[in-house]
C-alpha positions, 0 to 999 in steps of 0.5 A, a space after each residue: 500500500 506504502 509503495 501504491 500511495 507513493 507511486 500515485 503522486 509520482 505518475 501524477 506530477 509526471 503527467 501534469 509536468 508533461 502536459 504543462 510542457 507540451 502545452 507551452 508552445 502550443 497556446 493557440 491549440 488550447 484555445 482552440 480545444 477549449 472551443 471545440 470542447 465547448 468550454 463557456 467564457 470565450 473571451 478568456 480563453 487565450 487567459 486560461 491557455 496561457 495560465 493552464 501550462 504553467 499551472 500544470 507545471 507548478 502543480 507538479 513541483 509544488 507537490 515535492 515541497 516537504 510542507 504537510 499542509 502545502 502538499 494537501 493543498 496543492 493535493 487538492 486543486 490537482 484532484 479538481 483539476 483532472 475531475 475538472 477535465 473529466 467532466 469535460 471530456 465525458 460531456 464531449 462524447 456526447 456531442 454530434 460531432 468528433 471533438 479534438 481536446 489536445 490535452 497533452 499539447 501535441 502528444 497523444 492522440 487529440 481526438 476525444 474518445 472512450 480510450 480518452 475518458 478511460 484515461 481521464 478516469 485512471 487520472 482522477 483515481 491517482 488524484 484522489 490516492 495522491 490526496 490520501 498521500 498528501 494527508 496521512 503524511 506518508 508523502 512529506 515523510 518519504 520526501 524528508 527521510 527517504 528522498 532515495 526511495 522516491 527517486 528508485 520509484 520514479 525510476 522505475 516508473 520512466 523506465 516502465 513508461 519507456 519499455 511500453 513506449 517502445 513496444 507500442 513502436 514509439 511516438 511518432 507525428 502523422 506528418 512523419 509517418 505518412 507524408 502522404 497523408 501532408 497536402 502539398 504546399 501551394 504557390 502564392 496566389 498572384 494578382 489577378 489581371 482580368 477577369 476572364 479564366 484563362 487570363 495571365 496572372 488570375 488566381 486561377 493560375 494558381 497551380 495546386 499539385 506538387 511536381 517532382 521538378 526542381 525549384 524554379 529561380 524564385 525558390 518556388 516548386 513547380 506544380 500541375 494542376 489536375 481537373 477540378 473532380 465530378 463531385 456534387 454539393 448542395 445548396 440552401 435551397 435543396 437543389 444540387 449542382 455539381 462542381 464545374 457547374 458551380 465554376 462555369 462562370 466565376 472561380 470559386 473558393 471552397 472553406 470546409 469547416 466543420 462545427 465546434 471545432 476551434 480551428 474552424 471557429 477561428 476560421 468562422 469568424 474570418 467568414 464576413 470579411 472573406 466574403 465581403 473581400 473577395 465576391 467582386 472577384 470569385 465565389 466565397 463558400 463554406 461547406 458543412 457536413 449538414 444542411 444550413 437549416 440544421 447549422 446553428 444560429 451564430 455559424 448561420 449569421 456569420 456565413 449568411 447565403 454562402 454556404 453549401 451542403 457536403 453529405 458526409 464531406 464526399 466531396 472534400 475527400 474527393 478534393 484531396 482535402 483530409 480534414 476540417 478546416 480546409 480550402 481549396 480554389 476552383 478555377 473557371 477552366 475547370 481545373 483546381 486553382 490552389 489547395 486543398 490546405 488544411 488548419 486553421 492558419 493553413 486556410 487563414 493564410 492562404 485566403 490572407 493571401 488573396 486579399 493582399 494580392 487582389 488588394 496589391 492588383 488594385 492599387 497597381 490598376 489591374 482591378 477595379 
């Protein structure tokens, strides 16, 4: 029992200090699981995620300050802490949608599932055993009088964790272990010229598959475009239209997004602007995995009439886009003009883009 109620605050101080440190460079991505997550008081968000990571961190170290009182104190706010996440982690299952948490920054798996609960519930357990620690004084004791035992402990923790680490075939990002899976980076967009499709130097230019040719004198890679794919989306109205129909006449810019996914919120809430931008000049859609009738009030307000219906999102894997946010341009020519990317900044950067280059085009006199 000694060695269990020993072996609970070490794996505990362990994990927050990890997950403290993981979360450090990666604030935005809090943010962005804070939204996915549905966590209330949005404006304090970018607080909380700079908060949070040196939270965790002080947790872990305030906990080996051999200070009876101190360590029940520090004890208890760590039990609140994981049943806080707890709860929130059993309420994410119950939405509609897949969530992402990046509860340990970008270690693990951020997808919310069962595993993900029984994680959580396992670390509310030692919570609650590192409390029971705190409070019978084992834990000030061994820190004081026996410092050694508690650091053989740890290590065999570690060198545990390490072994199942490596037999699970160790960690790995997706982006590393397959680069398929990684969308080809695309040209910047050049300032459009004419309105017309096929005119130089339109957007629609804009090639978007990578080719295995050397880097041109401008450091860029030279890419292929390929023909947009026979894919079918809907309208507000229920009638269907097919992808070279929607681009007959104008190039059009895709936005898939997703619902409650932070990164796409964050993307959202660029939508007026990107629409009020960049109509004179091309179609500006978003495109959900649901009608519009079924997308909520503050999603409906921001999109307004641009916005498409992609039954289970077919059509963006027809694109080559593999997840939510995405983007991709249809060029009038009935060819992929740029994308797919994918991500929050991916997609806000390469509309970005096009505002700066229509708006440099403009003031060069090419456009109106």
């Amino acid at each position: 029992m000694t060695v269990l109620l020993l072996a609970a605050p070490i794996l505990m101080a362990l994990t927050l200090l990890v997950s403290g440190l993981a979360k450090l460079g990666t604030r935005q991505g809090t943010q962005d699981a804070m939204t996915s997550l549905r966590i209330p008081a949005r404006p304090l968000h970018p607080l909380v995620a700079n908060l949070l990571p040196a939270g965790e961190v002080v947790l872990a170290l305030a906990l080996w300050i051999p200070l009876w009182r101190l360590q029940i104190a520090v004890a208890v706010l760590i039990l609140l802490l994981v049943l806080a996440y707890l709860v929130i982690i059993a309420r994410a299952l119950t939405f509609d949608e897949q969530v992402d948490c990046s509860c340990f920054g970008t270690l693990a798996s951020p997808t919310v599932t069962r595993s993900t609960l029984g994680r959580n519930i396992i670390l509310t357990l030692l919570a609650a055993l590192t409390l029971i620690a705190a409070i019978s004084g084992i834990l000030t004791i061994t820190v004081v009088q026996a410092p050694l035992y508690l650091v053989i402990i740890a290590a065999v923790l570690l060198l545990t964790v390490l072994l199942t680490v490596l037999t699970l075939g160790g960690l790995e990002s997706p982006t590393t272990a397959d680069p398929a899976a990684t969308p080809a980076p695309a040209a910047p967009v050049p300032s459009p010229a004419a309105p017309g499709p096929d005119a130089p130097g339109t957007p629609l230019d804009r090639p978007g598959v990578v080719t295995d040719e050397e880097p041109g004198e401008d450091g860029l890679l030279d890419y292929e475009r390929t023909p947009i794919p026979a894919a079918i989306l809907q309208r507000p109205d229920g009638s269907l239209i097919s992808l070279d129909r929607l681009t007959i006449e104008r190039a059009a810019l895709l936005v898939f997004a997703t619902e409650g996914c932070g990164p796409c919120e964050r993307v959202l809430d660029h939508a007026e602007e990107w629409i009020e931008d960049l109509s004179p000049y091309l179609q500006v859609r978003f495109v959900f995995s649901r009608p519009k009738e079924s997308l909520r009030e503050r999603t409906a307000q921001r999109v307004g009439d641009a916005v498409l219906h992609d039954h289970e999102f077919t059509t963006r894997t027809a694109l080559g886009a593999r997840g939510a946010p995405s983007a991709v341009l249809l060029g009038a020519d009935g060819l992929l003009a740029g994308g797919p990317v994918t991500g929050g900044d991916a997609v806000i950067d390469f509309v970005t883009e096009m505002q700066e280059q229509i708006s440099q085009a403009r003031e060069d006199g090419e456009l109106p």
